[in-house]
N, C-alpha and C positions, 0 to 999 in steps of 0.2 A: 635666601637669594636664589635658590632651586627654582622655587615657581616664577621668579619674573624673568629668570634665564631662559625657562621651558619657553611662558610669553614673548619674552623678543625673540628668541628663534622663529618660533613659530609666525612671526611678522616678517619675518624675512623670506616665509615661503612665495610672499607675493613678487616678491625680486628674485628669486632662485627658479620661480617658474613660469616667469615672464607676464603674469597673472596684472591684466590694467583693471578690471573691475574688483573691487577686494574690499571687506567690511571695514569699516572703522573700529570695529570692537573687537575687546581683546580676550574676551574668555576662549577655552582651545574647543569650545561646541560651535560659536559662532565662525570660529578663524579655517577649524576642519570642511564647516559646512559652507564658507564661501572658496577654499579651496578645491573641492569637487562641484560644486554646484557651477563653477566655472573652467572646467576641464578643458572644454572648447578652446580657453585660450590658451591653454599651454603650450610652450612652442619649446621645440625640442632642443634649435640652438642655443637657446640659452638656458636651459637645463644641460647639453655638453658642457658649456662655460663654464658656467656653475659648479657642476661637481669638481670639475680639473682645475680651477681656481677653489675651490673650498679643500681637495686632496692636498695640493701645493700646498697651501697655509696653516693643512692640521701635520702634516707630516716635518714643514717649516719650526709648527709649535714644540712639538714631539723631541725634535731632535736637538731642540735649546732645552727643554727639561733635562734631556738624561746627559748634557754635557752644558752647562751652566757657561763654560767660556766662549761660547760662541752663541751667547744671549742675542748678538748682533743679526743670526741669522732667521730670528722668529720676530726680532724689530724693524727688519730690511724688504719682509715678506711682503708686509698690507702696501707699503709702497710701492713696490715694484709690481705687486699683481695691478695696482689702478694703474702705474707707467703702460704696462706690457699690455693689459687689456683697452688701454685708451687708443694705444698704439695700432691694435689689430682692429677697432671698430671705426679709425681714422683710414688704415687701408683700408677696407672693403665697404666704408659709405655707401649706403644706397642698396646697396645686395643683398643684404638680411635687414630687412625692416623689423623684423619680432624681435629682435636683438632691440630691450629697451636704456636708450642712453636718456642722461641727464637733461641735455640741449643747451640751448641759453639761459644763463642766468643774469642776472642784474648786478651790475658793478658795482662798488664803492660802499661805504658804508652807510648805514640810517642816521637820517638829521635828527640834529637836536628835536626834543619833544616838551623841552621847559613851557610853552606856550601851551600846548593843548592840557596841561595838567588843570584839573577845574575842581576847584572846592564848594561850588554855590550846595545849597540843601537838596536839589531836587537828584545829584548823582553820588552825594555824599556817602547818604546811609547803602546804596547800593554797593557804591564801594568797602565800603568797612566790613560788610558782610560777606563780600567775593574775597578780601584781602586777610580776613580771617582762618578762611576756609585755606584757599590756597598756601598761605603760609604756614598754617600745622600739615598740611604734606607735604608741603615741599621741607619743612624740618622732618619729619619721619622719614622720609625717603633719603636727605641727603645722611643724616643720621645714620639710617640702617645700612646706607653703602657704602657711608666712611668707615663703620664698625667692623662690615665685614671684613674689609682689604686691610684695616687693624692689623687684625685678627692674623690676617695671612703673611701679613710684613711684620707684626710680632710691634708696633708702635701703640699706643694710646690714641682716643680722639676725646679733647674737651668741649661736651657739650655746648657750654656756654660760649666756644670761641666759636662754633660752628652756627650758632645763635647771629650770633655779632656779625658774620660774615657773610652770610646769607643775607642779613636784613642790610646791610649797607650796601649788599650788590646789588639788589632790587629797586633800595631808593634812586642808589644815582643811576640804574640801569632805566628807571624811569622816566628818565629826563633825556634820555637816547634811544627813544622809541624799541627798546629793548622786550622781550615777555616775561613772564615771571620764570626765574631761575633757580634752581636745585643744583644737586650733584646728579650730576646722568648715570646711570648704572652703565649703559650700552657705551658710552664715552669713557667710562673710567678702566671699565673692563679694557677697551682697546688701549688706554695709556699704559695699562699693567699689562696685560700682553706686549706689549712694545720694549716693557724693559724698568718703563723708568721709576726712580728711585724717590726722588725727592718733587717735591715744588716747584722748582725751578722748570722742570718737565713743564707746566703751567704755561708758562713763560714763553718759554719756547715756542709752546704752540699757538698762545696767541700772537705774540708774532709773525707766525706762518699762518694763521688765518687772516691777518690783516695783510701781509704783503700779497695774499691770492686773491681777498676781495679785490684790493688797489687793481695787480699789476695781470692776474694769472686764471681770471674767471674765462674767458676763449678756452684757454686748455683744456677746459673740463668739461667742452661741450660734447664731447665722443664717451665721455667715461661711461659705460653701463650701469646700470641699479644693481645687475648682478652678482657683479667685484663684492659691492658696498656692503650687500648684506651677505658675502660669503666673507668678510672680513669680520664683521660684528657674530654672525655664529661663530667662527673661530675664537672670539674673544670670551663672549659665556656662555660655553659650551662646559669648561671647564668647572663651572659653578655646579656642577651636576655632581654632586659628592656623594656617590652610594656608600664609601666606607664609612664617610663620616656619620650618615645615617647611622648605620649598624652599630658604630659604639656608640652613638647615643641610645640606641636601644638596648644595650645590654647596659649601660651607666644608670638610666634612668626612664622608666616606660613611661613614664606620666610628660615627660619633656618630648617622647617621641612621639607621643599623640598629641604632642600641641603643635610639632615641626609639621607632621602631617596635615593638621588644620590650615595652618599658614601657608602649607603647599598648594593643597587639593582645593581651597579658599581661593588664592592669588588664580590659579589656571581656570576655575570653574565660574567665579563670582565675577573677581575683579583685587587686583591690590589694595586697594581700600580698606575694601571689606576680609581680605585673607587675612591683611595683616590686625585689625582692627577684631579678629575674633579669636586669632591667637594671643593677644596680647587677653582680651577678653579669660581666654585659660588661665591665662600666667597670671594674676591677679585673682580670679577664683580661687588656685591653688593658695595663693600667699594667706587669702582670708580664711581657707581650711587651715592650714598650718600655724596662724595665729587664734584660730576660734577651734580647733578640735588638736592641739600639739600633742606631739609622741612624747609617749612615757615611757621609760627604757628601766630594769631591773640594772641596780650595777653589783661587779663584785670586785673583792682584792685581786689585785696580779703577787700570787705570792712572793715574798723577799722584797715589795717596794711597799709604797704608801698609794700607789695609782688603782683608781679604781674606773672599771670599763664594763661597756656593755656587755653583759653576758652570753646573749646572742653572738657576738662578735669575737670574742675573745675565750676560747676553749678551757684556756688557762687563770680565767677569772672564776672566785669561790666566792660562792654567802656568807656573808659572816653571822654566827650563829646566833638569833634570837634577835636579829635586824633584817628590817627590808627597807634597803640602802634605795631612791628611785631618783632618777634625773629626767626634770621636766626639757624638754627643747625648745622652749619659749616662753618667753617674758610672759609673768601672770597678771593677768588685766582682767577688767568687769565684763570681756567679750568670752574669755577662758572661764572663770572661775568656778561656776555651775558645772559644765563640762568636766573639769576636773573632781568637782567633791563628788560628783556622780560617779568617775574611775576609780577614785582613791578608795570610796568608801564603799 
Protein backbone atom coordinates (compact mmCIF):
# COMPACT_ATOMS: atom_id res chain seq x y z
CA UNK A 1 0.00 0.00 0.00
CA UNK A 2 3.26 2.25 0.14
CA UNK A 3 3.52 2.70 -3.59
CA UNK A 4 -0.23 3.63 -4.30
CA UNK A 5 -0.05 6.06 -1.10
CA UNK A 6 3.31 7.47 -2.76
CA UNK A 7 0.88 7.53 -6.14
CA UNK A 8 -2.17 9.42 -4.75
CA UNK A 9 -0.03 11.91 -3.08
CA UNK A 10 1.71 12.43 -5.68
CA UNK A 11 -1.86 13.21 -7.69
CA UNK A 12 -2.54 15.67 -5.42
CA UNK A 13 0.34 17.80 -6.34
CA UNK A 14 -1.79 18.98 -8.99
CA UNK A 15 -4.36 20.42 -6.41
CA UNK A 16 -1.74 21.62 -3.74
CA UNK A 17 -0.01 23.54 -6.63
CA UNK A 18 -2.74 24.98 -8.33
CA UNK A 19 -1.30 23.14 -11.30
CA UNK A 20 -4.74 22.95 -14.43
CA UNK A 21 -2.72 21.27 -17.06
CA UNK A 22 -1.57 17.83 -15.42
CA UNK A 23 -0.99 14.29 -16.98
CA UNK A 24 -3.36 11.73 -16.62
CA UNK A 25 -0.72 9.20 -15.74
CA UNK A 26 0.30 7.90 -12.84
CA UNK A 27 3.88 6.59 -12.59
CA UNK A 28 6.11 9.31 -10.33
CA UNK A 29 8.41 9.98 -13.81
CA UNK A 30 5.33 11.03 -15.73
CA UNK A 31 3.44 12.94 -12.50
CA UNK A 32 7.43 14.70 -11.53
CA UNK A 33 7.65 15.66 -15.23
CA UNK A 34 4.25 17.22 -15.58
CA UNK A 35 4.73 18.90 -12.35
CA UNK A 36 7.81 20.98 -13.44
CA UNK A 37 7.29 21.06 -17.01
CA UNK A 38 4.25 23.26 -15.81
CA UNK A 39 5.88 25.39 -13.20
CA UNK A 40 4.36 28.44 -14.92
CA UNK A 41 1.30 27.62 -13.39
CA UNK A 42 1.94 27.47 -10.01
CA UNK A 43 0.47 29.89 -7.97
CA UNK A 44 1.67 30.75 -4.68
CA UNK A 45 -1.72 31.20 -3.04
CA UNK A 46 -2.61 28.30 -3.05
CA UNK A 47 0.42 26.55 -2.19
CA UNK A 48 -0.07 29.14 1.14
CA UNK A 49 -3.36 27.14 1.59
CA UNK A 50 -2.16 24.18 0.96
CA UNK A 51 0.61 23.74 3.28
CA UNK A 52 -1.59 25.61 6.31
CA UNK A 53 -4.49 23.50 5.63
CA UNK A 54 -2.27 20.17 5.14
CA UNK A 55 -0.08 21.52 8.63
CA UNK A 56 -3.55 21.78 10.45
CA UNK A 57 -4.76 18.24 9.47
CA UNK A 58 -1.22 16.40 10.05
CA UNK A 59 -0.79 18.08 13.30
CA UNK A 60 -4.90 17.44 13.83
CA UNK A 61 -3.68 13.55 12.94
CA UNK A 62 -0.63 13.59 15.23
CA UNK A 63 -2.43 14.68 18.12
CA UNK A 64 -5.42 12.00 18.02
CA UNK A 65 -2.58 9.32 17.73
CA UNK A 66 -0.70 10.02 20.88
CA UNK A 67 -4.09 10.68 22.90
CA UNK A 68 -6.55 8.21 21.37
CA UNK A 69 -9.69 10.05 23.44
CA UNK A 70 -9.76 12.80 21.43
CA UNK A 71 -10.13 10.72 18.13
CA UNK A 72 -12.83 13.48 17.53
CA UNK A 73 -10.21 15.95 16.87
CA UNK A 74 -8.40 14.26 13.80
CA UNK A 75 -12.33 13.24 12.52
CA UNK A 76 -13.58 17.04 13.00
CA UNK A 77 -10.36 18.21 10.94
CA UNK A 78 -11.11 17.37 7.04
CA UNK A 79 -14.52 19.08 7.86
CA UNK A 80 -13.97 21.96 9.14
CA UNK A 81 -10.77 22.75 6.90
CA UNK A 82 -13.50 22.35 3.64
CA UNK A 83 -16.19 24.63 6.13
CA UNK A 84 -13.38 27.19 6.95
CA UNK A 85 -11.66 26.99 3.37
CA UNK A 86 -15.16 27.28 1.65
CA UNK A 87 -15.81 30.05 3.84
CA UNK A 88 -12.63 32.27 2.93
CA UNK A 89 -12.86 31.55 -0.99
CA UNK A 90 -16.77 32.62 -0.59
CA UNK A 91 -15.18 36.07 1.08
CA UNK A 92 -12.72 37.03 -1.25
CA UNK A 93 -14.67 35.71 -4.68
CA UNK A 94 -13.13 37.15 -7.57
CA UNK A 95 -9.76 38.43 -5.93
CA UNK A 96 -7.61 35.43 -6.23
CA UNK A 97 -8.58 33.74 -9.30
CA UNK A 98 -5.55 30.99 -9.08
CA UNK A 99 -7.14 29.88 -6.00
CA UNK A 100 -8.88 26.67 -7.86
CA UNK A 101 -12.48 25.97 -6.54
CA UNK A 102 -14.83 23.15 -7.47
CA UNK A 103 -17.73 25.60 -9.13
CA UNK A 104 -21.03 24.14 -10.13
CA UNK A 105 -21.81 20.91 -10.05
CA UNK A 106 -25.00 19.09 -11.08
CA UNK A 107 -27.68 18.20 -8.70
CA UNK A 108 -29.54 15.26 -7.91
CA UNK A 109 -28.82 12.02 -8.62
CA UNK A 110 -28.25 9.70 -11.99
CA UNK A 111 -31.41 8.15 -13.61
CA UNK A 112 -32.26 4.84 -13.94
CA UNK A 113 -30.08 3.02 -16.74
CA UNK A 114 -32.24 -0.32 -16.93
CA UNK A 115 -33.07 0.72 -20.62
CA UNK A 116 -29.74 1.47 -22.11
CA UNK A 117 -28.39 -2.07 -20.75
CA UNK A 118 -28.05 -4.01 -24.47
CA UNK A 119 -27.31 -7.69 -24.83
CA UNK A 120 -27.64 -7.80 -28.79
CA UNK A 121 -24.09 -9.93 -30.28
CA UNK A 122 -22.47 -6.95 -31.89
CA UNK A 123 -21.55 -5.21 -27.82
CA UNK A 124 -21.85 -8.48 -26.12
CA UNK A 125 -18.46 -9.94 -26.54
CA UNK A 126 -16.93 -6.37 -26.12
CA UNK A 127 -18.42 -6.34 -22.91
CA UNK A 128 -17.47 -9.65 -21.41
CA UNK A 129 -14.04 -8.90 -22.26
CA UNK A 130 -13.96 -5.14 -20.53
CA UNK A 131 -16.23 -6.76 -17.60
CA UNK A 132 -13.62 -9.45 -17.14
CA UNK A 133 -10.68 -7.31 -17.07
CA UNK A 134 -12.16 -4.71 -14.89
CA UNK A 135 -13.55 -7.06 -12.39
CA UNK A 136 -10.34 -9.05 -11.37
CA UNK A 137 -8.90 -5.48 -10.41
CA UNK A 138 -11.28 -4.19 -9.15
CA UNK A 139 -11.25 -7.70 -6.75
CA UNK A 140 -7.54 -7.23 -6.23
CA UNK A 141 -7.67 -3.79 -5.40
CA UNK A 142 -10.58 -3.91 -3.19
CA UNK A 143 -8.99 -7.19 -1.79
CA UNK A 144 -5.71 -5.77 -1.10
CA UNK A 145 -7.30 -2.61 0.73
CA UNK A 146 -9.66 -4.53 2.73
CA UNK A 147 -6.49 -6.60 3.83
CA UNK A 148 -4.55 -3.94 4.69
CA UNK A 149 -6.97 -1.86 7.18
CA UNK A 150 -7.39 -5.76 8.49
CA UNK A 151 -4.37 -5.83 9.19
CA UNK A 152 -4.42 -2.53 11.16
CA UNK A 153 -7.86 -2.99 12.91
CA UNK A 154 -6.58 -6.43 13.85
CA UNK A 155 -10.39 -8.09 12.02
CA UNK A 156 -10.34 -10.73 9.22
CA UNK A 157 -11.66 -10.10 5.45
CA UNK A 158 -13.59 -13.06 3.67
CA UNK A 159 -12.72 -13.20 0.26
CA UNK A 160 -15.61 -14.78 -0.90
CA UNK A 161 -18.04 -12.10 0.85
CA UNK A 162 -15.97 -9.48 -0.69
CA UNK A 163 -16.58 -11.41 -4.11
CA UNK A 164 -20.46 -11.43 -3.49
CA UNK A 165 -20.39 -7.75 -2.67
CA UNK A 166 -18.61 -6.18 -5.28
CA UNK A 167 -20.28 -8.24 -7.88
CA UNK A 168 -23.92 -7.24 -6.71
CA UNK A 169 -22.97 -3.61 -6.29
CA UNK A 170 -22.00 -3.34 -9.95
CA UNK A 171 -24.98 -5.31 -11.15
CA UNK A 172 -27.53 -3.18 -9.68
CA UNK A 173 -25.00 -0.23 -9.76
CA UNK A 174 -25.64 -0.87 -13.43
CA UNK A 175 -28.89 -0.13 -13.83
CA UNK A 176 -28.20 3.48 -12.17
CA UNK A 177 -25.99 4.74 -14.48
CA UNK A 178 -23.35 4.03 -11.95
CA UNK A 179 -19.25 3.14 -13.05
CA UNK A 180 -17.60 0.09 -12.02
CA UNK A 181 -16.92 0.16 -8.34
CA UNK A 182 -14.08 -1.22 -5.94
CA UNK A 183 -13.08 -0.36 -2.53
CA UNK A 184 -11.18 3.22 -2.88
CA UNK A 185 -7.94 3.10 -1.07
CA UNK A 186 -8.05 7.23 -1.11
CA UNK A 187 -11.78 6.99 0.34
CA UNK A 188 -11.06 4.36 2.86
CA UNK A 189 -8.02 5.80 4.01
CA UNK A 190 -10.19 9.17 4.78
CA UNK A 191 -12.94 7.00 6.58
CA UNK A 192 -10.07 5.50 8.75
CA UNK A 193 -8.49 8.70 9.49
CA UNK A 194 -11.98 9.97 10.52
CA UNK A 195 -12.21 7.38 13.20
CA UNK A 196 -14.66 5.09 12.14
CA UNK A 197 -15.02 1.68 13.33
CA UNK A 198 -17.57 -0.30 11.95
CA UNK A 199 -19.90 -0.38 8.64
CA UNK A 200 -22.22 1.59 9.80
CA UNK A 201 -19.59 4.55 9.03
CA UNK A 202 -20.89 3.36 5.31
CA UNK A 203 -24.16 4.43 6.07
CA UNK A 204 -23.68 7.18 7.29
CA UNK A 205 -21.97 8.61 4.68
CA UNK A 206 -24.10 7.52 2.06
CA UNK A 207 -26.61 9.38 3.53
CA UNK A 208 -24.68 12.54 3.57
CA UNK A 209 -23.80 12.10 0.04
CA UNK A 210 -27.25 11.77 -0.94
CA UNK A 211 -28.71 14.56 1.11
CA UNK A 212 -25.57 16.98 -0.52
CA UNK A 213 -26.39 15.64 -3.99
CA UNK A 214 -30.37 16.51 -3.25
CA UNK A 215 -30.14 19.57 -0.98
CA UNK A 216 -26.40 21.04 -0.60
CA UNK A 217 -24.36 20.93 -4.02
CA UNK A 218 -24.51 25.30 -4.13
CA UNK A 219 -22.39 25.03 -1.07
CA UNK A 220 -19.64 23.49 -2.49
CA UNK A 221 -19.26 25.84 -5.31
CA UNK A 222 -16.31 28.02 -3.40
CA UNK A 223 -14.76 24.83 -2.02
CA UNK A 224 -11.06 24.70 -3.55
CA UNK A 225 -9.36 21.42 -4.98
CA UNK A 226 -6.65 22.48 -2.52
CA UNK A 227 -8.46 21.42 0.96
CA UNK A 228 -9.44 18.23 -1.03
CA UNK A 229 -6.20 16.87 -1.81
CA UNK A 230 -4.63 18.13 1.42
CA UNK A 231 -7.23 16.02 3.03
CA UNK A 232 -6.43 12.70 1.11
CA UNK A 233 -2.52 13.34 1.67
CA UNK A 234 -3.39 13.46 5.28
CA UNK A 235 -5.13 10.25 4.89
CA UNK A 236 -2.25 7.94 3.20
CA UNK A 237 0.45 9.67 4.14
CA UNK A 238 0.45 7.29 6.94
CA UNK A 239 0.69 4.24 4.69
CA UNK A 240 4.32 5.17 4.49
CA UNK A 241 5.55 2.48 7.05
CA UNK A 242 9.49 2.56 7.13
CA UNK A 243 9.50 0.40 10.42
CA UNK A 244 7.51 -1.91 9.17
CA UNK A 245 9.81 -2.15 6.10
CA UNK A 246 12.82 -2.75 8.24
CA UNK A 247 11.37 -5.73 10.09
CA UNK A 248 10.48 -7.21 7.27
CA UNK A 249 13.91 -6.99 6.32
CA UNK A 250 15.43 -8.42 9.15
CA UNK A 251 12.30 -11.39 9.37
CA UNK A 252 12.68 -12.34 5.83
CA UNK A 253 15.08 -10.80 2.80
CA UNK A 254 13.29 -12.56 0.21
CA UNK A 255 9.61 -11.00 1.28
CA UNK A 256 11.59 -7.56 1.31
CA UNK A 257 12.49 -7.80 -2.16
CA UNK A 258 9.18 -8.71 -3.24
CA UNK A 259 7.58 -5.43 -0.96
CA UNK A 260 10.26 -3.64 -2.83
CA UNK A 261 9.06 -4.81 -6.35
CA UNK A 262 5.43 -4.14 -5.42
CA UNK A 263 6.72 -0.65 -4.41
CA UNK A 264 9.17 0.45 -7.06
CA UNK A 265 6.56 -1.46 -9.70
CA UNK A 266 3.31 0.41 -8.45
CA UNK A 267 5.41 4.20 -8.55
CA UNK A 268 7.39 3.34 -11.69
CA UNK A 269 5.01 1.11 -14.03
CA UNK A 270 1.65 1.43 -12.76
CA UNK A 271 -0.43 -0.80 -10.01
CA UNK A 272 -1.29 -3.38 -12.26
CA UNK A 273 1.77 -4.26 -13.12
CA UNK A 274 3.49 -3.53 -9.40
CA UNK A 275 1.20 -5.61 -8.02
CA UNK A 276 0.98 -8.33 -10.73
CA UNK A 277 4.88 -8.88 -10.46
CA UNK A 278 5.11 -9.05 -6.91
CA UNK A 279 2.61 -11.56 -6.71
CA UNK A 280 4.70 -12.82 -9.70
CA UNK A 281 7.69 -13.32 -6.83
CA UNK A 282 5.49 -14.72 -4.28
CA UNK A 283 4.53 -17.78 -6.38
CA UNK A 284 8.08 -18.28 -7.79
CA UNK A 285 9.17 -18.53 -4.34
CA UNK A 286 6.31 -20.93 -3.38
CA UNK A 287 7.30 -23.16 -6.68
CA UNK A 288 11.11 -23.02 -5.35
CA UNK A 289 10.05 -24.12 -1.98
CA UNK A 290 7.78 -26.92 -3.14
CA UNK A 291 10.44 -28.08 -6.04
CA UNK A 292 13.91 -27.45 -4.20
CA UNK A 293 12.50 -27.75 -0.01
CA UNK A 294 14.89 -27.39 2.91
CA UNK A 295 16.45 -30.11 4.51
CA UNK A 296 17.26 -29.43 7.99
CA UNK A 297 19.90 -32.04 10.19
CA UNK A 298 17.85 -32.64 13.43
CA UNK A 299 19.06 -33.41 16.99
CA UNK A 300 17.75 -34.46 20.70
CA UNK A 301 17.03 -31.65 23.08
CA UNK A 302 18.59 -33.59 25.83
CA UNK A 303 16.04 -34.88 28.77
CA UNK A 304 13.04 -34.81 26.32
CA UNK A 305 11.91 -36.81 23.23
CA UNK A 306 11.92 -33.37 20.98
CA UNK A 307 14.00 -33.15 18.28
CA UNK A 308 15.06 -29.55 16.50
CA UNK A 309 17.11 -28.17 14.02
CA UNK A 310 20.46 -28.01 14.83
CA UNK A 311 21.20 -24.96 13.30
CA UNK A 312 18.67 -23.58 15.56
CA UNK A 313 18.90 -24.99 18.59
CA UNK A 314 22.65 -24.98 20.51
CA UNK A 315 21.28 -27.44 22.71
CA UNK A 316 20.30 -30.14 20.30
CA UNK A 317 22.85 -33.37 19.80
CA UNK A 318 23.38 -36.17 17.12
CA UNK A 319 22.44 -39.03 18.03
CA UNK A 320 25.09 -41.42 17.36
CA UNK A 321 25.31 -43.60 14.12
CA UNK A 322 22.05 -41.72 12.88
CA UNK A 323 21.38 -38.77 10.50
CA UNK A 324 18.01 -37.84 11.91
CA UNK A 325 16.81 -35.21 8.50
CA UNK A 326 13.52 -33.28 8.29
CA UNK A 327 12.27 -32.48 4.75
CA UNK A 328 10.04 -29.04 4.88
CA UNK A 329 7.74 -30.18 2.36
CA UNK A 330 5.48 -32.50 1.09
CA UNK A 331 7.38 -34.98 -1.28
CA UNK A 332 5.91 -35.00 -4.83
CA UNK A 333 7.19 -36.01 -8.54
CA UNK A 334 8.15 -32.11 -8.58
CA UNK A 335 10.71 -32.82 -5.31
CA UNK A 336 11.72 -36.14 -5.67
CA UNK A 337 14.92 -36.00 -8.06
CA UNK A 338 15.97 -32.93 -6.17
CA UNK A 339 15.94 -34.79 -3.28
CA UNK A 340 17.59 -38.17 -4.08
CA UNK A 341 20.21 -35.92 -5.57
CA UNK A 342 20.67 -34.06 -1.78
CA UNK A 343 20.25 -37.20 0.13
CA UNK A 344 22.53 -39.21 -1.70
Amino acid sequence: MAGVAVIVSLQQLKSLLGITHFTKKMTIVDVLSSVFSNIHEWSWQTIVMGAGFLILLLLARQFSLKKPKYFWVSAGAPLLSVITSTAILFAIRGKHPAILVIGKLPEGVNPPSVKMLYFEATHLGLAIKTGIIVGILSLTESIAVGRTFAAIRKYKVDGNKEMIAIGLMNVIGSTTSCFASTGSFSRTAVNHNAGAKTAMSNIVMSVAVLVTLLFLMPLLHYTPHVVLGAIIVTAVIGFVDIPAAYRIWKIDKFDFVVMLTAFFGVIFISVEYGLALAVGLSILRILLQITRPKTVMLGNIPGTRLYRDLHHYNQATRIPGFLILSIEAPINFANITYLQQRLV
